[in-house]
C-alpha positions in Angstrom: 131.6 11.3 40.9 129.4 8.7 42.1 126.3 7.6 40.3 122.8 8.4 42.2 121.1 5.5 40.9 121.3 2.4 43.0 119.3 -1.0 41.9 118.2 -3.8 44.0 116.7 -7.5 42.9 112.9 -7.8 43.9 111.3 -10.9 44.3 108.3 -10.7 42.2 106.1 -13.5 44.1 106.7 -12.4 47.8 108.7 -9.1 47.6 112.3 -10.1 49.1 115.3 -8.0 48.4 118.2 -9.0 47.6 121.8 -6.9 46.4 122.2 -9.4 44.1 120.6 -11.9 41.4 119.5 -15.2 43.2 118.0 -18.2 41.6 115.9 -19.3 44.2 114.0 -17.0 46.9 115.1 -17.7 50.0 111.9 -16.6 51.6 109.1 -18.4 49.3 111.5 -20.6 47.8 110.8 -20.3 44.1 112.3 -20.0 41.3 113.8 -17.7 38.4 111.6 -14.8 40.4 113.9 -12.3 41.2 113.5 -8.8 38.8 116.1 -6.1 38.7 114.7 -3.0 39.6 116.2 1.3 40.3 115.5 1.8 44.0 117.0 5.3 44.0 116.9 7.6 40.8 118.4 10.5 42.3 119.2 12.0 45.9 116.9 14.1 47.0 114.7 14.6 50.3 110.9 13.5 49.3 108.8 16.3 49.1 105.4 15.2 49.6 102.7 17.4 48.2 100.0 17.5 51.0 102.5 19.0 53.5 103.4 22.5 54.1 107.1 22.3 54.2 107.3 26.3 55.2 106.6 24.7 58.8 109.3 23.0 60.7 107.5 19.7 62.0 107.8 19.3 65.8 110.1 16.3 66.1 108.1 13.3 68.2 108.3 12.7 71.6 108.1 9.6 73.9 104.5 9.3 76.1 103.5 7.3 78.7 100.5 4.9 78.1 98.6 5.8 81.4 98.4 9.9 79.9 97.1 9.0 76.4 93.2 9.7 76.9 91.4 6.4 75.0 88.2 7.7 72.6 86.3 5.7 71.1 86.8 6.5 67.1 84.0 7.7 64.9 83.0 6.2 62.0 82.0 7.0 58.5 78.9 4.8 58.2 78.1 3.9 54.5 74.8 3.0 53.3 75.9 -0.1 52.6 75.1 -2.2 55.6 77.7 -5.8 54.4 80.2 -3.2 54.1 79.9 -1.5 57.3 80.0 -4.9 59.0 83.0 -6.2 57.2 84.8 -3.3 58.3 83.2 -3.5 61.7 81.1 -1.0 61.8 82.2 1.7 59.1 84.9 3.3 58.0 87.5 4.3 60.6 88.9 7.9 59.7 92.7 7.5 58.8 92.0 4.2 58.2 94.0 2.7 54.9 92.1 -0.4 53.3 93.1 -2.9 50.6 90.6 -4.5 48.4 91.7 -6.9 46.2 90.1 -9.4 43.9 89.8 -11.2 40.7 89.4 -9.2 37.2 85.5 -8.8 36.2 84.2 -9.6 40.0 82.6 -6.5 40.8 85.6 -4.4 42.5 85.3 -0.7 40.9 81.7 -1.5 40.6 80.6 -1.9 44.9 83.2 1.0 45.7 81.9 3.5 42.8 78.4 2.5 44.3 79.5 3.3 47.9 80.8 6.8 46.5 78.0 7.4 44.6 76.1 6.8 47.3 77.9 9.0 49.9 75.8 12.3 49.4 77.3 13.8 52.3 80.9 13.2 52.0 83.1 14.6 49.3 84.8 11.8 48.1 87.5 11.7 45.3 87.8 8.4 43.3 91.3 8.2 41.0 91.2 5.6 38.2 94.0 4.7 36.7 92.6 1.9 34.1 89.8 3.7 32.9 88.4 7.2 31.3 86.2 9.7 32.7 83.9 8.3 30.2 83.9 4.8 31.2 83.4 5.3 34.6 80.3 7.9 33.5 78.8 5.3 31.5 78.8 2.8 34.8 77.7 5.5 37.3 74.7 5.9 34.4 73.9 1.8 34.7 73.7 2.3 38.1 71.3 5.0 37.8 73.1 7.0 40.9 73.9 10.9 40.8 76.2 12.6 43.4 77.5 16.2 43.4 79.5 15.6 45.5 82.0 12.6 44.1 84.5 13.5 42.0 86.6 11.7 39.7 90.6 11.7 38.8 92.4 9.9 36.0 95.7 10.0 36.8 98.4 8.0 37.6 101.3 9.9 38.9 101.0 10.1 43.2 102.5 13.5 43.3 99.9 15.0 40.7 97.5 13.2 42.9 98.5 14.5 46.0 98.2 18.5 44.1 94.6 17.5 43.1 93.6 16.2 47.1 95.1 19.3 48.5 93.0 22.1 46.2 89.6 19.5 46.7 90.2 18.3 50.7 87.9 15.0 50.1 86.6 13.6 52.8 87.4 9.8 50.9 89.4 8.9 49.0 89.1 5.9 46.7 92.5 4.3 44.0 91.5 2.1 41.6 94.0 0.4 41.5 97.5 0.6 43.4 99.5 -1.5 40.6 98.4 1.7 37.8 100.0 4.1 40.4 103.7 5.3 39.7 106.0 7.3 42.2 108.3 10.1 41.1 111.2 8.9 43.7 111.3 5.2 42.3 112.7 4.7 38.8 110.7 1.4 37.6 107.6 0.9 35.7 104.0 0.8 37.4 102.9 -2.2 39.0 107.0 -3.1 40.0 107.2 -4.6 43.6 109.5 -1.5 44.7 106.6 1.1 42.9 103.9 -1.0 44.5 105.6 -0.3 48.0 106.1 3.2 47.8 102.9 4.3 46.2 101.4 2.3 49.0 103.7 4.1 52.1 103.2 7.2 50.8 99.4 7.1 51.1 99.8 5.2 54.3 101.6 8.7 55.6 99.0 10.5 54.2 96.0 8.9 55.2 97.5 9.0 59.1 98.8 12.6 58.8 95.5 14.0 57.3 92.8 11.5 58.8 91.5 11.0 55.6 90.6 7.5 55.4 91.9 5.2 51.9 90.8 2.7 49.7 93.2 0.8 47.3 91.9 -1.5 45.0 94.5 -4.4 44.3 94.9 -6.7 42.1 95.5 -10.2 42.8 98.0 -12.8 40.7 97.2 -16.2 39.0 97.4 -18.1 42.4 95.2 -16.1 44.2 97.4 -13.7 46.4 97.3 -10.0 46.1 99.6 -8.9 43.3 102.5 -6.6 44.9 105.4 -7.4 48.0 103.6 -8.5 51.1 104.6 -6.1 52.8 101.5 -4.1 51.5 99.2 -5.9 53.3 101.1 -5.4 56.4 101.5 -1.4 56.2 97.5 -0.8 55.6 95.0 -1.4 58.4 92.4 -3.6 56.4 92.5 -6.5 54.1 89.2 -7.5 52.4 88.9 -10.1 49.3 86.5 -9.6 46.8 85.6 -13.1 45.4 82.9 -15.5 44.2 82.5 -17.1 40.6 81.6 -14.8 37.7 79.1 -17.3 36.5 76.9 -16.9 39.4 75.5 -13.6 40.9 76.8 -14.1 44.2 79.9 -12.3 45.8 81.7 -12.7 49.2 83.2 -9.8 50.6 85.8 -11.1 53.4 88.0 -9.6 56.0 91.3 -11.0 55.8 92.8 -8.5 58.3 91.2 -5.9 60.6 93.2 -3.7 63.1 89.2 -2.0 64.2 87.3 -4.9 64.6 86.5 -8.7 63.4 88.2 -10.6 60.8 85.0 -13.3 61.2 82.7 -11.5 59.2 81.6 -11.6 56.0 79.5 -9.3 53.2 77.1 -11.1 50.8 76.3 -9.1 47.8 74.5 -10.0 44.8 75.3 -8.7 41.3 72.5 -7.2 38.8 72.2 -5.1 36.3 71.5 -2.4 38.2 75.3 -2.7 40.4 75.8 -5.1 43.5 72.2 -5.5 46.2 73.3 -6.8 49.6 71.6 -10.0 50.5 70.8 -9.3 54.4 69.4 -13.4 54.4 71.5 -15.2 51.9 70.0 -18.5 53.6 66.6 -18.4 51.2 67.9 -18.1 48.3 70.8 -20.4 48.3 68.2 -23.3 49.2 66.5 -24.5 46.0 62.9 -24.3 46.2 61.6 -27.1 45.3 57.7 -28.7 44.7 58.9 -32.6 44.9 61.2 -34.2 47.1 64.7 -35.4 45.6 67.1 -37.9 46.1 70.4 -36.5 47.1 70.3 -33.3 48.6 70.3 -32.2 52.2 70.5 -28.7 54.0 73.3 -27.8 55.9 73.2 -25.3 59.0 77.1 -24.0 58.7 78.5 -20.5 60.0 80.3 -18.3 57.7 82.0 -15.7 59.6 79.8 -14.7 62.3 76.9 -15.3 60.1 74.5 -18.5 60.3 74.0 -19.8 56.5 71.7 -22.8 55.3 72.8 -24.4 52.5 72.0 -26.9 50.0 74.1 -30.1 49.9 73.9 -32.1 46.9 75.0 -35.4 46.1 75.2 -38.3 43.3 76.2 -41.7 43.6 76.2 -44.0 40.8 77.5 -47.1 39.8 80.7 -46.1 38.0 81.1 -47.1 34.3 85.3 -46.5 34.2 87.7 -48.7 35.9 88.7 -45.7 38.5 85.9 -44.7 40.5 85.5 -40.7 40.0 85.8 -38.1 42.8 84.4 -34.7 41.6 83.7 -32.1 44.0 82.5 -28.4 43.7 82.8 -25.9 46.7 84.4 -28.7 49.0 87.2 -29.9 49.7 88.0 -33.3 47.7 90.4 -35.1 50.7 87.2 -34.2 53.2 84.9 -35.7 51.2 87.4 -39.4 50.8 87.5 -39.3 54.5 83.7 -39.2 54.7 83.6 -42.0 52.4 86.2 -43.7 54.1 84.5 -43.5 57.3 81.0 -44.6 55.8 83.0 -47.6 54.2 84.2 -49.0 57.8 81.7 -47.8 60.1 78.4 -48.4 58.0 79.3 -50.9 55.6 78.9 -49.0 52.8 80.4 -50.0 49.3 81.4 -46.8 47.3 84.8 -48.1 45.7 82.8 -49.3 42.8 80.8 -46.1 42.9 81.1 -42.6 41.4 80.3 -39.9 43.6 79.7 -36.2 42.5 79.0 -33.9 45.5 78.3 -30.0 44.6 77.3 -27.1 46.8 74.4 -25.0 45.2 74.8 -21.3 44.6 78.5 -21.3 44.0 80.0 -21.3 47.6 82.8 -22.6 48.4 82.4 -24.4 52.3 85.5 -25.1 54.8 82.9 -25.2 57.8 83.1 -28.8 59.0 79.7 -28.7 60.5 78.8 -29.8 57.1 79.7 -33.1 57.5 76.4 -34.4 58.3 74.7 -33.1 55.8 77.5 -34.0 53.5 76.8 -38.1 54.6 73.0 -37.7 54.2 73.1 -36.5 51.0 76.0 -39.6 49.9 73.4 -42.1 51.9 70.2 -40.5 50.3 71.5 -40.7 46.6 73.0 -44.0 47.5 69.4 -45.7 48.7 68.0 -43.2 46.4 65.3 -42.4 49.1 64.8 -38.6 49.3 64.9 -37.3 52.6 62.5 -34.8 53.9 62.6 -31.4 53.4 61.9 -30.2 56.5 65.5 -31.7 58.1 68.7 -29.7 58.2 71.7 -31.1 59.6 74.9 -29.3 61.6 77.4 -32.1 62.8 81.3 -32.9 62.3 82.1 -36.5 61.9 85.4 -37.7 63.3 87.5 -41.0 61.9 85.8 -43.0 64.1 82.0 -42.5 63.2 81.2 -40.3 66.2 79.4 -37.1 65.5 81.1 -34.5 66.9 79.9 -31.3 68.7 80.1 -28.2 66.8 80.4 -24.0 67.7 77.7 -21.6 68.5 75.0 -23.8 67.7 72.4 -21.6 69.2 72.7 -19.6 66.4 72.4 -22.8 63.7 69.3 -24.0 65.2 67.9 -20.1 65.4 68.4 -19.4 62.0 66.9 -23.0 61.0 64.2 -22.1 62.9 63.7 -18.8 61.5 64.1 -20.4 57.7 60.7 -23.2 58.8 62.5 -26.0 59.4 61.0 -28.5 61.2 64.1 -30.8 62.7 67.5 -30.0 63.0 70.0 -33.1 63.7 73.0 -32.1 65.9 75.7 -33.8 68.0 74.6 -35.1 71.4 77.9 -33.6 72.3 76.6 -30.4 71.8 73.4 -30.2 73.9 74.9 -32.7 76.6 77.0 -29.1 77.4 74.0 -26.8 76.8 71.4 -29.1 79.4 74.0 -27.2 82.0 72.5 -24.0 81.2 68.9 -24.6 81.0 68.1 -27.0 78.3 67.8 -25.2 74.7 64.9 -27.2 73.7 62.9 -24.8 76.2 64.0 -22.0 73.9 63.5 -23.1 70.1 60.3 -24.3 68.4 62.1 -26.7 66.6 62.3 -30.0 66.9 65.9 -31.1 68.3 67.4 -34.4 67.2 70.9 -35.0 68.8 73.2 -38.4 67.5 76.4 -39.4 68.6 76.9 -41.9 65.7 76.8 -42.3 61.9 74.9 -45.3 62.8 72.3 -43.7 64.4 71.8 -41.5 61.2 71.5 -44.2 59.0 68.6 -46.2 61.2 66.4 -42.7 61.6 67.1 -41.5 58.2 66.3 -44.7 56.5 
């Protein structure tokens, strides 16, 4: 008689499967990864708990594209307006989402708030790391009531699945995916192969039932989300959770998004009272400031479809060590040797006996290259250590050469510098050479316009 359990080796960094033990993933190439794990305990057809299986399912048939009638899909609007626009405008019904991020960031927090704050919709949200209890107590220090959210502890998908069919929630929230264990997989919680099928069977069930989902994931030491990758391709929505615990703010990012953007971006800010959305993160992450220092410079950059002013500062000092230090925070280190690099040619500049510290206020992390200019004021302002005015922001790329290169949508940079009281904004003459073509934009801002196409030229009006 032959056995009914079959096992298969998992990688546990990307998910591959292989028959047998390898010691180096083909796919991510690394090593010692690969975990033995049962794939089939016994045979049996699945017998998934939210379908009738007295009916005989219809089997599917083929249909031509030009007789499918296109509608646009309704939304389940939040009250949460950075989570609306992440998603692009709400929730899509029978829509699966995936939000992972790092432990302590804020994850069962923001959606237990969006539950709670649901009054209309009966939502169901299944924690399997914490007690009814626990999540009380946080729905208490939120100060939010709702008769009609519920809450499951369980971790079992079948049990689940009995629970959502006597309730019928509208929404339906797992904190988290890796606490979730299958009856038709013989491995422990959290296992690539349990991972993959606690995921597919709620994929079936969110598209059979409309009933849109919301897995919270976990993510490993390197960043990625914890599980096969596979997972992020069977759901419909990817957003990361992330920011540093030691500050208050939190990005909320779309990573993937089959009903709309994957540009955007949600800014929340954590209190005591659960996470407020910042609808104009640009005042608060510019100091305010009575006197004028040496060193720091405002950058117009877009983060996802959103303008953003931020603060850019910058120390330069003579360095005490025979190796000149290079410290960076919320920029990329080999951007900011270029920038030196390109100051040390094209302006004469001597920073190879120099320190330089560079640090970008409120705990973001910038890949925008529009920061560039404002990244070179602030080296040159610390440098003379002549404060520059407060009433400049900057929004330019600087290339190898020294030119200042043209940027995108910078209507919107020089709008939201406008809105924010700045007086100047310094931008690429690249930029406004293209714009002159469609009726200059200084006829449409207030502010003053200052466009460069050099480094030089920077250093001589700065200074």
């Amino acid at each position: 008689m032959k056995s009914s359990v079959k096992t298969a080796f998992f990688c546990s960094n990307c998910g591959y499967e292989s028959l047998k033990w390898l010691g180096k993933c083909p796919s991510c190439e690394q090593w010692n990864t690969f975990i033995e794990e049962v794939i089939i305990k016994e045979q049996k057809e699945k017998q998934y708990q939210w379908k009738d299986h007295s009916k005989v399912e219809p089997a599917s048939k083929s249909t031509s594209i030009d007789t499918i009638i296109s509608t646009k899909e309704k939304r389940i609007v939040t009250n949460d307006s950075e989570l609306n626009r992440v998603l692009g405008g709400g929730i899509v019904p029978g829509s699966i989402i995936l939000v992972a991020g790092e432990p302590g960031i804020g994850k069962s927090t923001l959606f237990l708030q969006n539950g709670l704050l649901l009054q209309n919709i009966i939502t169901l949200y299944i924690s399997g790391e914490e007690s009814e209890q626990q999540i009380k107590l946080r729905a208490d220090r939120l100060g939010m009531t709702n008769a009609n959210f519920y809450l499951l502890t369980e971790t079992s998908t079948q049990n689940i699945f009995q629970e959502i069919k006597k309730l019928q929630p509208q929404l339906i929230i797992i904190d988290s995916i890796q606490t979730l264990q299958s009856p038709f997989i013989d491995s422990s919680p959290g296992s690539v192969s349990q991972i993959r099928e606690c995921a597919g069977e709620f994929q079936r069930f969110a598209k059979e039932t409309s009933i849109p989902v919301f897995l919270i994931g976990h993510i490993t030491k390197d960043g990625t989300i914890a599980g096969p990758k596979i997972l992020e391709h069977m759901v419909d929505t990817v957003l990361q959770f992330e920011g540093d615990r030691h500050y208050t703010y939190r990005l909320l990012r779309t990573l993937k998004n089959r009903f709309g953007s994957t540009s955007e971006l949600g800014i929340y800010e954590m209190t005591d009272h659960g996470m407020r959305t910042v609808s104009n993160p640009s005042e608060i992450l510019i100091t305010q400031k009575e006197e004028q220092l040496a060193g720091v410079a405002i950058a117009s950059t877009i983060e996802g479809l959103r303008p953003l002013l931020i603060e850019v500062q910058a120390l330069v000092t003579q360095s005490v060590y025979g190796t000149p230090q290079r410290t960076v925070t919320g920029f990329d280190l080999r951007r900011l040797q270029l920038l030196l690099a390109v100051l040390e040619k094209r302006g004469g500049f001597h920073f190879g006996l120099k320190d330089v510290f560079l640090n970008i206020a409120g705990g973001l992390k910038v890949e925008d290259p529009s920061s560039d200019l404002a990244v070179l004021s602030a080296l040159l302002s610390s440098y003379e250590d002549i404060a520059l005015s407060h009433q400049i922001c900057f929004a330019g790329e600087v290339g190898l050469s020294g030119e200042i290169r043209a940027v995108n949508r910078i209507e919107q940079r020089i709008a939201e510098a406008e809105k924010l009281g700045f007086e100047k904004i310094i931008v690429s003459k690249y930029n406004l050479s293209a714009g002159k073509q469609k009726n200059s934009n200084n006829l449409k801002f207030n502010i003053e316009i200052v466009t460069m196409s050099k480094v030089e030229e920077l250093y001589k009006y700065l200074f």
